[in-house]
C-alpha positions as CSV (number, residue, x, y, z in Angstrom):
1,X,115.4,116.3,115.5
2,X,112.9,118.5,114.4
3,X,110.5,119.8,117.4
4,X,107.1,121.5,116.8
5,X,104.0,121.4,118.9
6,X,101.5,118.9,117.6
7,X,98.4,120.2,118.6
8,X,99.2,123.7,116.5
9,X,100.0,122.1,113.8
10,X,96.7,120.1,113.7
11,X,94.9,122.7,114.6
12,X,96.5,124.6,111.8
13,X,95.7,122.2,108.6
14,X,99.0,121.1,108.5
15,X,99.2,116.9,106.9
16,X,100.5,114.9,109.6
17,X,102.9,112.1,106.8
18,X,103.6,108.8,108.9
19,X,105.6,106.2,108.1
20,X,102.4,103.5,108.6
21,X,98.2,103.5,109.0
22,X,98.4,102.6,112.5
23,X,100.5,105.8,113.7
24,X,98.3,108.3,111.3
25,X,95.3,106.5,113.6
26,X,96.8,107.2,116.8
27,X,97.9,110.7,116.3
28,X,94.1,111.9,115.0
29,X,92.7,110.0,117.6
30,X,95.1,111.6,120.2
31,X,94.4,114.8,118.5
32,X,90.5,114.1,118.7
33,X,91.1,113.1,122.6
34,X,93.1,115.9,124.1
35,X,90.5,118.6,122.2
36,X,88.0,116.8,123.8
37,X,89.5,116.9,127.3
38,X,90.4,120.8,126.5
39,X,86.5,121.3,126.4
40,X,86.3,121.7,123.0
41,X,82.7,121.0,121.6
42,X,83.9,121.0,118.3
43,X,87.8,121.3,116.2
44,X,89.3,121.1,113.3
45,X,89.8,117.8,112.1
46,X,93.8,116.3,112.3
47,X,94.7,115.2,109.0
48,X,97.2,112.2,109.0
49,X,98.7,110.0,106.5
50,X,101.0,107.4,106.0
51,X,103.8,108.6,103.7
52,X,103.4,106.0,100.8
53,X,99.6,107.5,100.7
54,X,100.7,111.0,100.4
55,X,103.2,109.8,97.9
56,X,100.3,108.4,95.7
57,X,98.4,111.5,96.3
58,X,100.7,113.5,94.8
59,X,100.9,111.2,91.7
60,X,97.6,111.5,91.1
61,X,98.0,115.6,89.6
62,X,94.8,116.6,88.1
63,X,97.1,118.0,85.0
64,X,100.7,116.6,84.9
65,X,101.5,117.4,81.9
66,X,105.1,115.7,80.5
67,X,105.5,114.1,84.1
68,X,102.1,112.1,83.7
69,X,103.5,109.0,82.3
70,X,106.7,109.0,85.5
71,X,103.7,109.4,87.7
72,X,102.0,107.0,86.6
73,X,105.0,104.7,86.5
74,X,105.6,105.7,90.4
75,X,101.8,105.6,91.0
76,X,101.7,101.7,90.1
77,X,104.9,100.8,92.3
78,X,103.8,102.6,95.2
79,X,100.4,100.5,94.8
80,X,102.2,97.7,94.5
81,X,104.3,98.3,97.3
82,X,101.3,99.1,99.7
83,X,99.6,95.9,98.5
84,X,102.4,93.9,100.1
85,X,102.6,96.2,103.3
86,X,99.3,95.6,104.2
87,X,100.2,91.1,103.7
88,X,102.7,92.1,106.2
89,X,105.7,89.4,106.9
90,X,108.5,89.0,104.4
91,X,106.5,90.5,101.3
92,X,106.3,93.6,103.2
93,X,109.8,93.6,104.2
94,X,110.7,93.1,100.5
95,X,108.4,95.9,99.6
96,X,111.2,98.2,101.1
97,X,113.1,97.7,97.3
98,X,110.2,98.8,95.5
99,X,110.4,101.7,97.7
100,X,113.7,103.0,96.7
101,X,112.8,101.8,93.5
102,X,109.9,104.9,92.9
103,X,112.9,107.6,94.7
104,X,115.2,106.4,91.7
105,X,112.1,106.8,88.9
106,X,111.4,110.2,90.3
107,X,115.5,111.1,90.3
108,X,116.5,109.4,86.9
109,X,112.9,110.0,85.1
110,X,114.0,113.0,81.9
111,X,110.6,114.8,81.1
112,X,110.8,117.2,78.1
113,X,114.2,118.8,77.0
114,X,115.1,122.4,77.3
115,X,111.6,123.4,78.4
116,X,109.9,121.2,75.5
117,X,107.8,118.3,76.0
118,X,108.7,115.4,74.1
């Protein structure tokens, strides 16, 4: 298990990556809570996110270069995939597959050969 204190590492910048919405929630508002109990008139804002958010964040590169059309590919799965998380019940158990499906797009995906773009 990895131990670290929360508070520093909100207070640092550092993206909190949970695994849903309602846990990113809770851990700003806790954040927001315990500054103000400290006294604190005003804090840096805790950053939290769920991890398929941060995933689709990181598709989204302003200049992918040969990786843009994986990303995109990856991009549209994890959509997909949050669209039937947020239906909840068995769709969002199912969404699990498409999951795994973006980790094997990302492993598998050959952009450019020996340096070169294709």
């Amino acid at each position: 298990m990895i131990a670290f204190e929360l508070a520093a590492a909100c207070a640092e910048g550092t993206t909190l990556v949970t695994p849903n919405n309602r846990l990113a929630r809770t851990l700003v508002a806790r954040h927001d809570a315990a500054m103000a109990r400290s006294g604190h008139r005003t804090w840096n804002a805790a950053r939290a996110l769920p991890w398929v958010a941060q995933a689709r964040a990181v598709c989204r590169d302003a200049d992918p270069g040969a990786a843009g059309p994986a990303l995109g590919r990856i991009d549209a799965t994890l959509e997909a995939a949050e669209r039937l998380i947020a239906g909840g019940g068995r769709p969002a158990q199912m969404a699990v597959g498409l999951l795994h499906s973006t980790m094997v797009f990302a492993a598998t995906e050959q952009v450019g050969r020996d340096g070169d773009e294709d």
